[in-house]
C-alpha positions in Angstrom: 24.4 -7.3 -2.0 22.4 -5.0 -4.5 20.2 -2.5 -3.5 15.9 -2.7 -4.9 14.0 -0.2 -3.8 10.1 -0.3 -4.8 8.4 3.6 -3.7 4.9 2.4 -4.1 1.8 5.4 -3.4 -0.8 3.8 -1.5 -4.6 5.0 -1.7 -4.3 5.5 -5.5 -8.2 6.2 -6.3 -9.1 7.6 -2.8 -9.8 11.0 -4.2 -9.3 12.5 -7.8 -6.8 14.8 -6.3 -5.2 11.2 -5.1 -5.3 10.0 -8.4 -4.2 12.7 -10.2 -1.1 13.5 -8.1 -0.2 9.5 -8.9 -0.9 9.9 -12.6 1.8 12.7 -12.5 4.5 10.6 -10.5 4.0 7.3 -12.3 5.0 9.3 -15.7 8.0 11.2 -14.1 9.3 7.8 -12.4 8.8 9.6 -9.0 7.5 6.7 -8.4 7.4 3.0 -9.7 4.2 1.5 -8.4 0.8 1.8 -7.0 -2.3 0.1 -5.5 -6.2 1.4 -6.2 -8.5 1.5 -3.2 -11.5 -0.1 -4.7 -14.1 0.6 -1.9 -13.8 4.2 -3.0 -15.2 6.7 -5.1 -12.7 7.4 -7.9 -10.9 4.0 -7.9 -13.4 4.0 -11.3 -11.1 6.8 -12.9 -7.5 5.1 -11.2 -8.4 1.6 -12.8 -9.3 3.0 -16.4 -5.9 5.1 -15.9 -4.3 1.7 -15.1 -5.4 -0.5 -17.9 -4.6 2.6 -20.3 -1.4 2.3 -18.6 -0.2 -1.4 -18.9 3.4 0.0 -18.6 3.1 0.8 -15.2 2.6 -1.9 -12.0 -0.1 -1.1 -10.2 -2.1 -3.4 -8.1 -5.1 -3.4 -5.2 -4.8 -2.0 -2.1 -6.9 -4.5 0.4 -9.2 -2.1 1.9 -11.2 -3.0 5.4 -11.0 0.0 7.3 -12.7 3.4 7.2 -10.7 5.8 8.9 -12.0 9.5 8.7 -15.3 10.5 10.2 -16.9 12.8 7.4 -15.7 10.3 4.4 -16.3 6.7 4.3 -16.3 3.9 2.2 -18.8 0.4 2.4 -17.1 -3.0 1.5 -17.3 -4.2 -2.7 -18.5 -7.2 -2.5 -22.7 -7.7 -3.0 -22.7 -10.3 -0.4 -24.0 -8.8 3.4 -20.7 -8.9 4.7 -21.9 -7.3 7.9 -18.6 -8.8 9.9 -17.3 -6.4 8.0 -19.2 -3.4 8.9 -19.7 -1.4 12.0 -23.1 0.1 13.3 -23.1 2.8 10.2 -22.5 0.2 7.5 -19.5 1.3 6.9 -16.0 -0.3 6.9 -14.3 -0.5 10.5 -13.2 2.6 11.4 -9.4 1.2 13.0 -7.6 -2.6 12.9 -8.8 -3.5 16.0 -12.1 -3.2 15.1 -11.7 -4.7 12.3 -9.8 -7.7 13.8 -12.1 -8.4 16.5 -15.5 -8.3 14.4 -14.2 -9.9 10.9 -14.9 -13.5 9.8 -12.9 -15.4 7.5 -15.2 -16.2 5.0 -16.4 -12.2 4.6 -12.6 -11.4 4.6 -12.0 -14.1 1.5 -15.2 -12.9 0.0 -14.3 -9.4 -0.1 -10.4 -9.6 -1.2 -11.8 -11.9 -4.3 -14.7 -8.9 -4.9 -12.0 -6.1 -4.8 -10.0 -7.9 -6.9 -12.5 -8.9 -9.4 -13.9 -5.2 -9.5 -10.9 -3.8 -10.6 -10.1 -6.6 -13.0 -13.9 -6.4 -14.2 -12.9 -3.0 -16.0 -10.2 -5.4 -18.1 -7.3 -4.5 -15.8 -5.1 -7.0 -14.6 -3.8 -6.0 -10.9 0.1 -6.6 -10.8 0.4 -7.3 -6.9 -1.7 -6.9 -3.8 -1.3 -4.8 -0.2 -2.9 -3.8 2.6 -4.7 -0.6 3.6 -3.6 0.1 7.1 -2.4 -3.4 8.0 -5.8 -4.0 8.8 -5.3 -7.7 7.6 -2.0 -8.2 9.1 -2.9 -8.9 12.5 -0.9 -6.5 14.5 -3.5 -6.1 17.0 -3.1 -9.6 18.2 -6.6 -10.5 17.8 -6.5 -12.0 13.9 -4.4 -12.5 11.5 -6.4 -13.0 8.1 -2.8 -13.2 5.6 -3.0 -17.0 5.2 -6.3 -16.2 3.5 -4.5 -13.6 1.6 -1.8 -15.6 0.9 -4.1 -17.8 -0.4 -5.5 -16.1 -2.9 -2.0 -14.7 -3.7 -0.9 -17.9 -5.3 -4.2 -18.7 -6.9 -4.0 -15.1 -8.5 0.2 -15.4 -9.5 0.6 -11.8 -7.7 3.4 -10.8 -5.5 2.5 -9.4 -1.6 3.8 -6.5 0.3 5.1 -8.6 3.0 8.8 -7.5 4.7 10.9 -11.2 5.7 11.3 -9.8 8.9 9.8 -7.6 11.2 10.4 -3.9 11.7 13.6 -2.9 13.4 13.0 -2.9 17.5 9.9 -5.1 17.2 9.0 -6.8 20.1 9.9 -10.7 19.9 6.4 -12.2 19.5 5.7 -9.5 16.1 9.1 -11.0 15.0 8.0 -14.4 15.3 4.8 -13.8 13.7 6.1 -11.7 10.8 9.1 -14.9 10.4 6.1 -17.6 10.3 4.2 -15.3 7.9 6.9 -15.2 5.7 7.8 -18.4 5.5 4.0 -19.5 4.7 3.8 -17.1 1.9 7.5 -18.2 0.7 6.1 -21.6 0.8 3.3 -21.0 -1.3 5.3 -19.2 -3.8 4.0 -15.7 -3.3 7.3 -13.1 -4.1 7.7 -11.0 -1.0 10.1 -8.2 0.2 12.7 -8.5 2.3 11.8 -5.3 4.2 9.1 -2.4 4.6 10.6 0.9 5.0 8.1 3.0 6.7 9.1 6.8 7.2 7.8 8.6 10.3 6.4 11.6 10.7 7.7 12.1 14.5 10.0 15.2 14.6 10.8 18.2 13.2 10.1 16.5 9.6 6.5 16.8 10.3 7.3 20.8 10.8 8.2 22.3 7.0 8.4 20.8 3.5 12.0 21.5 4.0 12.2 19.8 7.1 10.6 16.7 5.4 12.7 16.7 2.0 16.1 16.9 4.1 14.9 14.2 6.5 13.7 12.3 3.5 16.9 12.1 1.5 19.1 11.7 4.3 17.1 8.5 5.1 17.5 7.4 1.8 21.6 6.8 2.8 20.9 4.1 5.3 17.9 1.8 2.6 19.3 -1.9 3.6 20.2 -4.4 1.7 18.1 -6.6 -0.8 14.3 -5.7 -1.8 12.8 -2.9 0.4 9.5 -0.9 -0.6 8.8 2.6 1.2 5.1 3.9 0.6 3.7 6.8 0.2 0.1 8.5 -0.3 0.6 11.5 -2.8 -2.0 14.5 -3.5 -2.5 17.5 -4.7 -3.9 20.1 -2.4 -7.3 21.0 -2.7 -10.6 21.7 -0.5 -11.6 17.9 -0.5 -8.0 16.5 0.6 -8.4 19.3 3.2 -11.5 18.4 4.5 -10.6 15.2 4.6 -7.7 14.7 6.5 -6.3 17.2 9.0 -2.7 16.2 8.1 -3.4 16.8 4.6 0.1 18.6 3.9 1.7 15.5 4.4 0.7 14.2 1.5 0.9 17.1 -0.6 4.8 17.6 0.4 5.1 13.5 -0.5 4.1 14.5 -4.0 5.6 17.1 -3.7 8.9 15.7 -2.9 8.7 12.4 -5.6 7.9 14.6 -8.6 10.9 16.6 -8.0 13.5 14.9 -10.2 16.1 15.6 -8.0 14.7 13.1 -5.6 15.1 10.0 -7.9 18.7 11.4 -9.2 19.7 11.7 -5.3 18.6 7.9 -5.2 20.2 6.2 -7.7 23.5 8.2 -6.9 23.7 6.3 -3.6 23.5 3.1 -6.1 19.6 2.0 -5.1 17.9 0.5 -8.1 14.5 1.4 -8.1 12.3 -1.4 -9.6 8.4 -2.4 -9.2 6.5 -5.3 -8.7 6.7 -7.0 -11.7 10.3 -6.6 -11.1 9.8 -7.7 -7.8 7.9 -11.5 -9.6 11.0 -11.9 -11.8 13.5 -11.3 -9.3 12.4 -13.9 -6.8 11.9 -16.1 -10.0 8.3 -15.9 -10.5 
């Protein structure tokens, strides 16, 4: 069986330093897509980049939580939406916050705003996913992706969705990510077969070095069929620093996907790398 591997950077419009560190990986083919954070400040400048750039796939990253104290975003849509906020006004800080507060109708009102905002700059989105896994329902309280799903196949765009759960999940996450996949296969929304998520727990998280090695050693073991691995690429700077307290992390990610020697290490293991719209025609959409 072949080997598809989407690399998609999340939080594309988050920051300039965000945006700029994506602008530079979409044009080496560090990476092959992206989703824009329209609840934030320079998803303006990531949108216009995107509709300059019809060559590349880059979609809209569902955004419902707010995770950093000293910057925060409010929801899109003009609508009150105040399921949707906490006591601050702005987005839920975490998932379960977010789960336990959120009504459906807010949840299907702001997915349709974010999606409308960024195609309101004549940009047409080329898939959807989710910041955090907010909408997901991991934290067993509610799960809002048949209203995703939903719009999905009103829209014609492809979901990041894996057709099974992670590896070691407990049985009831199994279950649930099995039934979710079979509704969205049902409703003709293209989905992955798996969500390669890279973790930060050992000495990777202790040098560049330490990551890149850890990084292309993983590479050797991507499964079979249509996987994505994510990734949230910046350049450094006094904003990013003051933002997140684990800024390198996404500094060495750039880092790392811009170096050519990445994708060449890839594609000699015999991965095809491939984006979303690739994604639409290869599950016959």
């Amino acid at each position: 069986m072949e080997r598809y591997l989407i690399i998609n950077a999340d939080d594309f419009g988050m920051c300039h330093a965000a945006n700029a560190a994506t602008f530079d990986l979409l044009e080496k083919g560090g990476i092959t897509s992206a989703t824009i954070m329209t609840p934030c400040g320079w998803a303006p400048e990531a949108i216009l980049y995107a509709k300059e750039h019809p060559e590349f796939a880059i979609g809209v990253h569902l955004t419902f939580t707010s995770e950093w104290k000293k910057y925060r975003w409010r929801p899109v849509s003009n609508a009150p939406c105040l399921s949707l906020r906490d006591k601050d006004g702005y987005m839920h800080f975490h998932c379960d916050g977010f789960e336990a507060n959120a009504q459906e109708s807010e949840v299907e009102a702001e997915i349709r705003a974010q999606i409308e905002f960024a195609r309101g700059f004549g940009f047409e989105p080329s898939h959807l996913d989710n910041h955090m896994g907010s909408i997901y329902g991991l934290e067993g309280i509610h799960c809002f992706l048949p209203t995703v799903f939903k719009i999905c196949a009103e829209y014609g765009y492809p979901f990041r969705m894996p057709g099974e759960a992670y590896k070691g999940a407990p049985e009831d996450k199994r279950k649930h990510f099995a039934d979710m996949a079979d509704l969205a296969r049902s409703l003709g929304v293209p989905i992955l077969d798996h969500l390669w998520e890279h973790s930060w727990n050992g000495p990777q998280s202790q040098s560049y070095e330490s990551f890149r090695d850890y990084m292309l050693e993983r590479f050797k073991s991507c499964p079979d069929g249509i996987v994505e691995t994510y990734i949230h690429p910046s350049l450094e700077c006094d904003e990013l620093k003051n933002t997140s307290s684990v800024w390198h992390r996404r500094v060495w990610e750039h880092r790392l996907f811009a170096d050519p020697a990445t994708r060449k290490h890839i594609e000699s293991l015999g991965i095809k790398l491939i984006n979303y719209r690739d994604l639409a025609k290869l599950r016959g959409k």
